[in-house]
N, C-alpha and C positions, 0 to 999 in steps of 0.2 A: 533455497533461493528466494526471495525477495520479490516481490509484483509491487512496484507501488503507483496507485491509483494517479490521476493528471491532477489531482489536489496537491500531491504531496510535494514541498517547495525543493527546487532542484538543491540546493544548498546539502537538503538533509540527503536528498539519493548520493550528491558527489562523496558527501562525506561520509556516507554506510559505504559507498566502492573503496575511497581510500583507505578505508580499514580493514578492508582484503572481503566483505559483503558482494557477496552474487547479485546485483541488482538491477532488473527490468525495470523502466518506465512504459507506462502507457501512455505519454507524453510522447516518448522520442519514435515508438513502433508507432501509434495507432492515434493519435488523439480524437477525440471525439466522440471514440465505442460510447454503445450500451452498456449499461452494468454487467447485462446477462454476456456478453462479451467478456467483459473483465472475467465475471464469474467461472467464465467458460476455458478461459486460459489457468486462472488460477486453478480449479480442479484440473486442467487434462496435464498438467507438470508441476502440480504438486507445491506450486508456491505459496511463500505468507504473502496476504495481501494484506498492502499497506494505506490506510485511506484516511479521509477524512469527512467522508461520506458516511453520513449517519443511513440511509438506504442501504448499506451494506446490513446491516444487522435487521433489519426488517427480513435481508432473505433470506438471513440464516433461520432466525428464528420464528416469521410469517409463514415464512415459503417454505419451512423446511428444509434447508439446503444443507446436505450432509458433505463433511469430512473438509470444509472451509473454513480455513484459518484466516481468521483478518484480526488485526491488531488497529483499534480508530483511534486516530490521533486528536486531540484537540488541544489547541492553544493559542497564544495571544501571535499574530505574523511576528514582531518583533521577537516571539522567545523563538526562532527557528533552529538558531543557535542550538542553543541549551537541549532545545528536544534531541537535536540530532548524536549531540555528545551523551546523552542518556540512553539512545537509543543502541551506540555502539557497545555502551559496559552494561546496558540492560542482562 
């Protein structure tokens, strides 16, 4: 399953669901958490987080935060597209 961060542009979450992708927004539950929130969901169910939060990698690797998967996304708004189709046959 899938966490993807309130960065990640709804285009790409609708179109990880319609390819049959398990995908939480912390956009549509929760917007506004803390990281350590985010963090805190994706470890206690095991999800990939999906961001675009460069802060994520500080806590993995600052803070030591074990058995967190985050995958950070960067790219230009306009390629949202393109990320998202990459993101499906990744």
């Amino acid at each position: 399953m899938i966490l993807a961060d309130e960065n990640i542009h709804t285009y790409i979450v609708e179109s990880l669901r319609d390819a049959g992708f398990e995908v939480i927004s912390v956009t549509e539950l929760k917007k506004g958490i803390k990281d350590e929130q985010v963090i805190e969901w994706a470890l206690d169910n095991d999800y990939l987080l999906l961001t675009e939060d460069r802060d994520f990698g500080e806590w993995v690797f600052a803070h030591h935060i074990k058995n967190l998967s985050v995958l950070f996304l960067r790219y230009a708004f306009y390629e949202f597209k393109e990320i998202s189709q990459s993101l499906i046959y990744l």
